[in-house]
N, C-alpha and C positions, 0 to 999 in steps of 0.2 A: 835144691829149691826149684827144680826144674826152669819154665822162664816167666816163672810168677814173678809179679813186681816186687819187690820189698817197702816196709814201712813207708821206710821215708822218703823214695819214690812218688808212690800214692799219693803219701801226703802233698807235696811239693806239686804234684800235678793237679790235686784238687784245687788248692790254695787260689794256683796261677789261672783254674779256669772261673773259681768264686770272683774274682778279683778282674776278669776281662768282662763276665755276667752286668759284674757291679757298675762297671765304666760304660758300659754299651745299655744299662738301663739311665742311668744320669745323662747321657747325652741324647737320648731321644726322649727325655721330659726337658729336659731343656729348650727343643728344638719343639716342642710341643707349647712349652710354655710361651713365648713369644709369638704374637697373634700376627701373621704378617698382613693382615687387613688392615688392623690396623696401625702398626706402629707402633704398638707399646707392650710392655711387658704384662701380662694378664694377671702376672701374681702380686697386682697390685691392686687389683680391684677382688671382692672375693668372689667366687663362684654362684653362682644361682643355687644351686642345691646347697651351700653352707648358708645362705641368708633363709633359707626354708624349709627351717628347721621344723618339726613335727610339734605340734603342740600337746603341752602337757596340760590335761583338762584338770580346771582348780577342785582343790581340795577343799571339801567341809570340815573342818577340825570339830566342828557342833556333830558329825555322825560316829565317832568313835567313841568307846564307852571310857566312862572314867578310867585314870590310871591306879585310879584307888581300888578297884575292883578286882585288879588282875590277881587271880591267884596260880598255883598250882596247875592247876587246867585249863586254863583261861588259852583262847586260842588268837594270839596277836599277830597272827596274820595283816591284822587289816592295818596295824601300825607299821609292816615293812613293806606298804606299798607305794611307789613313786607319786612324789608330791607332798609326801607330808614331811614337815620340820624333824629336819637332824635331832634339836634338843629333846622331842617328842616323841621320837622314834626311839630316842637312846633309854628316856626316863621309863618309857614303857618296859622294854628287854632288860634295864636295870631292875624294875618293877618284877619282872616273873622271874628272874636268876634269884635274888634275892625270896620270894616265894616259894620257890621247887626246896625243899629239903635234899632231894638227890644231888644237886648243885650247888644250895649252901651248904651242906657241912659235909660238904666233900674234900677230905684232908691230901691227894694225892699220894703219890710214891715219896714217901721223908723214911728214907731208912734210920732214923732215929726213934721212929713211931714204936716200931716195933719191939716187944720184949723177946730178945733172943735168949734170958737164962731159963724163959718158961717151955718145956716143950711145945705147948699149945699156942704160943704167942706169935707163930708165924704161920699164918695159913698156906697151908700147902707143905710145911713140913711138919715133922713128928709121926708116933707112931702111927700105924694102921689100923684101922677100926677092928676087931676081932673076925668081925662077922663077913669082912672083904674077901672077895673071891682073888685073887690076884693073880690065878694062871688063866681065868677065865678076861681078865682085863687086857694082859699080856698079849692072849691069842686074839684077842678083838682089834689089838691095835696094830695088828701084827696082819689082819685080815686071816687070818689060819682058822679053821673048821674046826670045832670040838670032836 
């Protein structure tokens, strides 16, 4: 092993230097945290930049189009942007799930679905089309030159 470290070496010494990182960043927020101007602990009052917070400019609920409209194609964008109502936002994306045919009656992986006594019942198994080239697939997959 020449004079590589082993595993649990490594480990043990990452650990013990995670864990001094951790203690030497707690102690100078701490030492941070206490204003010695004034006297008192700062994480009692909150910070200026938490009290100012950024404003979120109000929302028109009157400029989005009905929910009755969304179909298939309908582009709701404009219902996943901040500021508009949770229940609004959801009825909408319930609205075009519901809508998309590719999405509703989408059955998933149910290995129950399928008829395994048909040969044809399982896409991607059964026989080969007649007309398949298959040393020609082979060598394509294979990156090999005819």
């Amino acid at each position: 092993m020449n004079h590589r470290e082993n595993f649990i070496s490594r480990w043990s010494r990452r650990k013990r230097h995670a864990a001094d990182e951790k203690a030497q960043v707690e102690k100078t927020s701490v030492q941070q945290a206490l204003d010695p101007s004034s006297g008192q602990d700062s994480n009692l009052t909150p910070p200026k930049s938490a009290v100012a917070s950024p404003q979120v400019p109000e929302f028109e609920v009157a400029s989005l189009p009905p929910i009755e409209s969304i179909d298939a194609g309908t582009d709701i964008t404009a219902f996943l942007r901040d500021g508009v109502p949770t229940a609004l936002r959801r009825a909408a994306l319930r609205r075009a799930w519901s809508a998309d045919p590719a999405i509703r009656d989408f059955i998933g992986l149910n290995e129950n679905y399928w008829d395994a006594a048909n040969p044809g019942g399982i896409s991607g198994f059964g026989d080969l089309d007649p007309k398949t080239d298959v040393q020609r697939m082979v060598s394509d997959l294979l990156g090999e030159t005819a």
